[in-house]
C-alpha positions in Angstrom: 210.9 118.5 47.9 210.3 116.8 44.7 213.0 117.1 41.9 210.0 118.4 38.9 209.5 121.0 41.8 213.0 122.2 42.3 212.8 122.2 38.7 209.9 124.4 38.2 211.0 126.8 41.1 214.5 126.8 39.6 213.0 127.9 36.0 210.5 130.3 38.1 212.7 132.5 39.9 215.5 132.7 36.8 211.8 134.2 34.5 211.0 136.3 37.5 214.3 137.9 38.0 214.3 138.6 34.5 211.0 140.3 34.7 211.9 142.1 37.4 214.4 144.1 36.0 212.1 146.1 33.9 209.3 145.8 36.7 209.7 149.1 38.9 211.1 151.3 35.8 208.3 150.4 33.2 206.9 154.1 33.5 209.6 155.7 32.4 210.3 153.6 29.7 206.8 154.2 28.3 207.1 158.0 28.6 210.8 157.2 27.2 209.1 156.1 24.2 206.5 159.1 23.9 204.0 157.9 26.2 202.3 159.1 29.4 200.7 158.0 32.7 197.6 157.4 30.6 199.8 154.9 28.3 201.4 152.9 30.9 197.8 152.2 32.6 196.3 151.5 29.4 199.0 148.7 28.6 199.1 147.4 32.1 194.9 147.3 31.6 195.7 145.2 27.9 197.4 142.7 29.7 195.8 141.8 32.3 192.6 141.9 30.6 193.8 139.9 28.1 195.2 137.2 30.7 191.6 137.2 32.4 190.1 136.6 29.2 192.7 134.3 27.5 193.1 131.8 31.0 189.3 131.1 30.4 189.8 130.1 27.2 192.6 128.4 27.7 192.3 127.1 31.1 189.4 124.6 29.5 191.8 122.3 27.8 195.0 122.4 29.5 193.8 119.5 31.6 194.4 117.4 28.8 198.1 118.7 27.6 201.1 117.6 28.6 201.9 120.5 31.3 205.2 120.0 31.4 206.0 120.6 27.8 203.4 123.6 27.9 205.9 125.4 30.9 208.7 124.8 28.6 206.2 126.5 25.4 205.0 129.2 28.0 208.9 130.2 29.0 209.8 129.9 25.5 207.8 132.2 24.6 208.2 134.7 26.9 211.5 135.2 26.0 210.5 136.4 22.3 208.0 138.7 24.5 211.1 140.0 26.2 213.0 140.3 22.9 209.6 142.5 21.8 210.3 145.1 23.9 213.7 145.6 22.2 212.1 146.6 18.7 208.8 149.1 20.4 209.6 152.5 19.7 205.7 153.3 19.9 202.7 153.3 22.4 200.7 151.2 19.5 203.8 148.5 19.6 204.3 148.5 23.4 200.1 147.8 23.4 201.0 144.8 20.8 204.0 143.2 23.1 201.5 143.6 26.3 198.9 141.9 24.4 201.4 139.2 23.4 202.3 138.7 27.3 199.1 138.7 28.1 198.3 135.9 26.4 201.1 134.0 27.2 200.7 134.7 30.8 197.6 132.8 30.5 198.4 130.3 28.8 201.8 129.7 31.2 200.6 130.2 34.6 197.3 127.7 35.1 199.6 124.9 33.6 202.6 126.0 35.6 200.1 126.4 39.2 198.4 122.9 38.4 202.4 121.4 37.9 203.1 122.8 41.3 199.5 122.0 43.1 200.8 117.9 41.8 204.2 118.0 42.8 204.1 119.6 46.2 204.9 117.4 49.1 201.9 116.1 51.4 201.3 118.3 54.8 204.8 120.7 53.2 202.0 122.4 50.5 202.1 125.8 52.7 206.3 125.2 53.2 207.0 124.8 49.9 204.1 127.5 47.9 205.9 129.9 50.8 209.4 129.0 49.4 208.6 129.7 45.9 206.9 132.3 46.9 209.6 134.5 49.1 212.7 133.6 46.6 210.5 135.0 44.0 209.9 138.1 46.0 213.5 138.6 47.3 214.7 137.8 43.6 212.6 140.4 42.0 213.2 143.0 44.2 216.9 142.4 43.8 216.2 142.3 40.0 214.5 145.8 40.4 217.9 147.7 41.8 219.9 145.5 39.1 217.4 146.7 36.2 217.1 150.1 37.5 220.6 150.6 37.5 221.3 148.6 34.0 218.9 151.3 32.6 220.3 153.9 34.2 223.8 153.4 33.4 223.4 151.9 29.9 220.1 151.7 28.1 216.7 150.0 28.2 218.5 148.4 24.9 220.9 146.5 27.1 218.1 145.7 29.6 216.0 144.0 27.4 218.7 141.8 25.4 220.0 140.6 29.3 215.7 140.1 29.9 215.8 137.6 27.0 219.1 135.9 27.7 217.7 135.1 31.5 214.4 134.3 30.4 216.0 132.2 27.8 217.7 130.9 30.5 214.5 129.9 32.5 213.4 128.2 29.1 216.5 125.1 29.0 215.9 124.7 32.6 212.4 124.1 32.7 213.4 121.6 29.7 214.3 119.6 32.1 211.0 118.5 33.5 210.3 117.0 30.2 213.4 114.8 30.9 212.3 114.0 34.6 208.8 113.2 33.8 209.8 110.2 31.2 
């Protein structure tokens, strides 16, 4: 495997722990903050609506950027997405963050699929998406019972300020592409 790729799954599964602490609990901090059912599918439907419609936009130039750099951007600010959640207090703010991730999501993730498409290994392109792909899922469920007990025992406060720190985290280690690309 490719140093940029044990890079980018290195930075990957550090950001997806982190989101998978909030993951399985995300309904109960919506109704925590005076929402319902109805609220938590409306700000699941803003962002992924808004990553459909933001990754065509953005998708149509990011052939031309420096991918890299835009994984680093794309981590970077995620962690400021995580750090949102620590200031909503209201539906209309939780819509705002989701809106934020959204577009970030799209943004990140056609950049950070292309990096990996060019850096996996000749006749290893199933081995390798399949590593990423089942340390990602074994992290985040892991992440889940760690969140869920976080929450539980302290607040969502706590939660989100470790969320940032581990996404922040996922944002110096992806700053290392940068320096293996030059």
């Amino acid at each position: 495997m490719k140093t940029a790729l044990k890079i980018l799954i290195a930075a990957s599964f550090i950001y997806n722990f982190s989101a998978g602490l909030f993951g399985p609990i995300y309904a109960i901090f919506v109704e925590g903050i005076g929402g319902n059912i109805l609220d938590a599918g409306m700000a699941w439907a803003i962002y992924c609506i808004a990553i459909g419609l933001a990754t065509f936009v953005f998708s149509r130039f990011e052939d031309g950027i420096s991918k890299e750099k835009a994984i680093v951007l794309g981590y970077g600010l995620t962690t400021i997405g995580f750090l949102g959640y620590y200031f909503v207090d209201t539906i209309m703010q939780l819509f705002i963050v989701e809106l934020f991730f959204g577009i970030i999501t799209a943004f990140h993730d056609p950049v950070w699929e292309a990096f990996f498409s060019q850096n996996v290994s000749k006749k290893k392109e199933a081995r390798e998406w399949g590593d990423w792909e089942s340390g990602k899922y074994i992290l985040i469920g892991i992440a889940a019972l760690v969140g869920s007990y976080i929450a539980f025992q302290f607040s969502f406060k706590l939660l989100f300020i470790m969320m940032t720190a581990i996404s922040a985290i996922s944002t110096i280690v992806s700053y290392m592409l940068i320096k293996v690309r030059k």
